[in-house]
C-alpha positions as a LaTeX table, in Angstrom:
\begin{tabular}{lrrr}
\hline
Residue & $x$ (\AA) & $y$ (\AA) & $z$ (\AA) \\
\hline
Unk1 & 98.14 & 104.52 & 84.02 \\
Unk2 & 95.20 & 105.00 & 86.11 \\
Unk3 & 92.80 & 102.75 & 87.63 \\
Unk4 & 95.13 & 99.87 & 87.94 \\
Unk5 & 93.49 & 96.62 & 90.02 \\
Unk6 & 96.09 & 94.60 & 91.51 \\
Unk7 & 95.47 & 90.82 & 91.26 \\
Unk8 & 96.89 & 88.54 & 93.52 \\
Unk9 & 97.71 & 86.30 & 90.40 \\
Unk10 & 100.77 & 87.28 & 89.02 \\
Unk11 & 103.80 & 89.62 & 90.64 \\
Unk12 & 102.63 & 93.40 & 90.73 \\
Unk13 & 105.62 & 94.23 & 88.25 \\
Unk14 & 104.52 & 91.71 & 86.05 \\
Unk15 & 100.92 & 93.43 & 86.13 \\
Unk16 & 102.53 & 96.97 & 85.92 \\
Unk17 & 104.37 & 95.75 & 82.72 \\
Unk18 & 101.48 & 94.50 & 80.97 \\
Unk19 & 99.58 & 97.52 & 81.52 \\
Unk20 & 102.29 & 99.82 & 79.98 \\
Unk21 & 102.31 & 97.16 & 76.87 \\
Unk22 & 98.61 & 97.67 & 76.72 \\
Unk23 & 99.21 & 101.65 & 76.81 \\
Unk24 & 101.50 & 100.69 & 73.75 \\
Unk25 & 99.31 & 98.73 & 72.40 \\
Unk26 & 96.17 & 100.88 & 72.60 \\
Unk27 & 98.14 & 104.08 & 71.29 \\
Unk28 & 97.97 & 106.02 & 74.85 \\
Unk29 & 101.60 & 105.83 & 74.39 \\
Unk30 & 103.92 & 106.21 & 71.17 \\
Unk31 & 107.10 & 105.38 & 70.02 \\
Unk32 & 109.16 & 108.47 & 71.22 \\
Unk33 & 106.64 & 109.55 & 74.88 \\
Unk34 & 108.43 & 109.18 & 77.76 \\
Unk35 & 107.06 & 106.75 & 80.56 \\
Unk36 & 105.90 & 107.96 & 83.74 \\
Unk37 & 109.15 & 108.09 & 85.83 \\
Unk38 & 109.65 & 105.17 & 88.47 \\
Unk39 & 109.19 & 107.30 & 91.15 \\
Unk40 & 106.24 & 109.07 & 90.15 \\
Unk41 & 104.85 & 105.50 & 89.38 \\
Unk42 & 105.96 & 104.41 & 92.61 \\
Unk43 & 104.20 & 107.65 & 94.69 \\
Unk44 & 100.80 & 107.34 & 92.51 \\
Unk45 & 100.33 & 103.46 & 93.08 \\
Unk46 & 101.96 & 103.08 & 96.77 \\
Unk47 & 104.85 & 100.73 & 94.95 \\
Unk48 & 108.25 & 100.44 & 95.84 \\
Unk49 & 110.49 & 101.74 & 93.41 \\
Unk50 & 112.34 & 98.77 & 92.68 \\
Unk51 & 109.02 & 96.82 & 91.77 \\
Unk52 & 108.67 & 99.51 & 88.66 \\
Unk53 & 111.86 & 99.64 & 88.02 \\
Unk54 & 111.58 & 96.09 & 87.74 \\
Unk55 & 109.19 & 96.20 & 85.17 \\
Unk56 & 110.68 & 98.84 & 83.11 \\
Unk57 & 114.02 & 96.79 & 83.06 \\
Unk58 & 111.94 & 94.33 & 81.43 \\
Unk59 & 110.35 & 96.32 & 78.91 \\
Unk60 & 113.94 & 97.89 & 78.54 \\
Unk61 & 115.43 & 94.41 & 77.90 \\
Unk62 & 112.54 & 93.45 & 75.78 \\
Unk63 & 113.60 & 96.53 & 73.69 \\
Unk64 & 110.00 & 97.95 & 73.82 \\
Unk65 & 111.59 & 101.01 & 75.91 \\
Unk66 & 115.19 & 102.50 & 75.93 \\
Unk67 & 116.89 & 104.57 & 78.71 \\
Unk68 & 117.92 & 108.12 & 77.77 \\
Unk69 & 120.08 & 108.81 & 80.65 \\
Unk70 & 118.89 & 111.74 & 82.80 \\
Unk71 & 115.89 & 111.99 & 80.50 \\
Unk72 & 113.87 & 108.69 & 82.07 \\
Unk73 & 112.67 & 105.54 & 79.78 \\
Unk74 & 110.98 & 105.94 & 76.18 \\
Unk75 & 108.73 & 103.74 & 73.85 \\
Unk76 & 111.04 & 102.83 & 70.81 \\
Unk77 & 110.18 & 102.89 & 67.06 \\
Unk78 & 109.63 & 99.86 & 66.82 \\
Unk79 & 108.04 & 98.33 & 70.07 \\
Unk80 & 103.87 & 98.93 & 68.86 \\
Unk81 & 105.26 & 97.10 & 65.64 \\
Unk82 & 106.44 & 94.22 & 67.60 \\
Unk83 & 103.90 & 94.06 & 70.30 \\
Unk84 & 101.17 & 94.09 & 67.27 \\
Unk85 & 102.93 & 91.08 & 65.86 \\
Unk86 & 103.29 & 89.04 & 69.31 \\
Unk87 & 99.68 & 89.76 & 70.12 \\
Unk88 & 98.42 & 88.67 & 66.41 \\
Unk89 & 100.51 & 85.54 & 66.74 \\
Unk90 & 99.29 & 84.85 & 69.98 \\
Unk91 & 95.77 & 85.76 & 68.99 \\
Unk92 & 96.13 & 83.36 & 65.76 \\
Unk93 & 97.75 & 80.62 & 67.78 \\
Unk94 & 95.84 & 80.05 & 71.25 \\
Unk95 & 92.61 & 82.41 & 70.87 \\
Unk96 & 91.46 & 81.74 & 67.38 \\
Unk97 & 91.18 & 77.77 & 67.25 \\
Unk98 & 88.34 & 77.92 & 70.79 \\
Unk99 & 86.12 & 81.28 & 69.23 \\
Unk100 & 86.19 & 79.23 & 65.71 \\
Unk101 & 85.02 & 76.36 & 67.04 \\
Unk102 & 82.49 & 78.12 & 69.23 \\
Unk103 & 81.23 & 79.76 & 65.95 \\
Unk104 & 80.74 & 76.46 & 64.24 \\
Unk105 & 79.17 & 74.46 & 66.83 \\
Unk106 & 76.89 & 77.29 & 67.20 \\
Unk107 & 76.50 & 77.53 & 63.20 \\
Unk108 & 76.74 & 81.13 & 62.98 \\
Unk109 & 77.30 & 82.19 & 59.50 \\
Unk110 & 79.43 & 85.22 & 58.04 \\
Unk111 & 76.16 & 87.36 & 58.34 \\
Unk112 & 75.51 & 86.32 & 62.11 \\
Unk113 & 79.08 & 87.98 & 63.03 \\
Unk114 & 79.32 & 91.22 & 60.78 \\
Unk115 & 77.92 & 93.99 & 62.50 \\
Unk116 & 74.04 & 95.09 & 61.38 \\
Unk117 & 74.12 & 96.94 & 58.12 \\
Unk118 & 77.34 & 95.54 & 56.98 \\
Unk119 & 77.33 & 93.82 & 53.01 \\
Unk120 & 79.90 & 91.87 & 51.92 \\
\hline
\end{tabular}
């Protein structure tokens, strides 16, 4: 989880969350690793404790990570599945309609936005 910028836009364990779902999502971490434990978290960013526990409570109840008691918090089977599928959606839904219309009021073609080399 290094290199972490803090923003003063949104609440640190709100920032800390999204970075472990982009650790999921990038495949840094997979269903079954273990997450850093709070307190290491904690020590390595200069965080209270409750702030990541904060954030892994909402992971947990987002059932993206489970709590193996005395063991720490792990990614579940299913959570990279899931996450996939919310980031497509929201991709599809509020990305997608602004870069298509971009493309077509700049009428670039198929060609224009495969990379060079590529045949169709």
């Amino acid at each position: 989880m290094s290199d972490i910028q803090w923003s003063d836009g949104a609440p640190i364990y709100r920032q800390l969350k999204d970075r472990v779902i982009a650790m999921m999502l990038d495949g840094i971490l997979k269903p079954g690793d273990a997450l850093p434990s709070v307190r290491q978290v904690a020590a390595e960013y200069q965080l209270n404790p409750i702030t990541v526990s904060r954030a892994y409570q909402e992971l947990a109840d987002e059932n993206l990570v489970e709590k193996r008691r005395g063991l720490g918090m792990f990614m579940t089977e299913e959570a990279a599945l899931k996450l996939r599928g919310n980031e497509r959606e929201r991709f599809l839904n509020d990305e997608w309609p602004g870069v298509l219309e971009r493309i077509q009021r700049l009428g670039l073609t198929m060609k224009d936005l495969l990379p060079p080399g590529t045949t169709l």
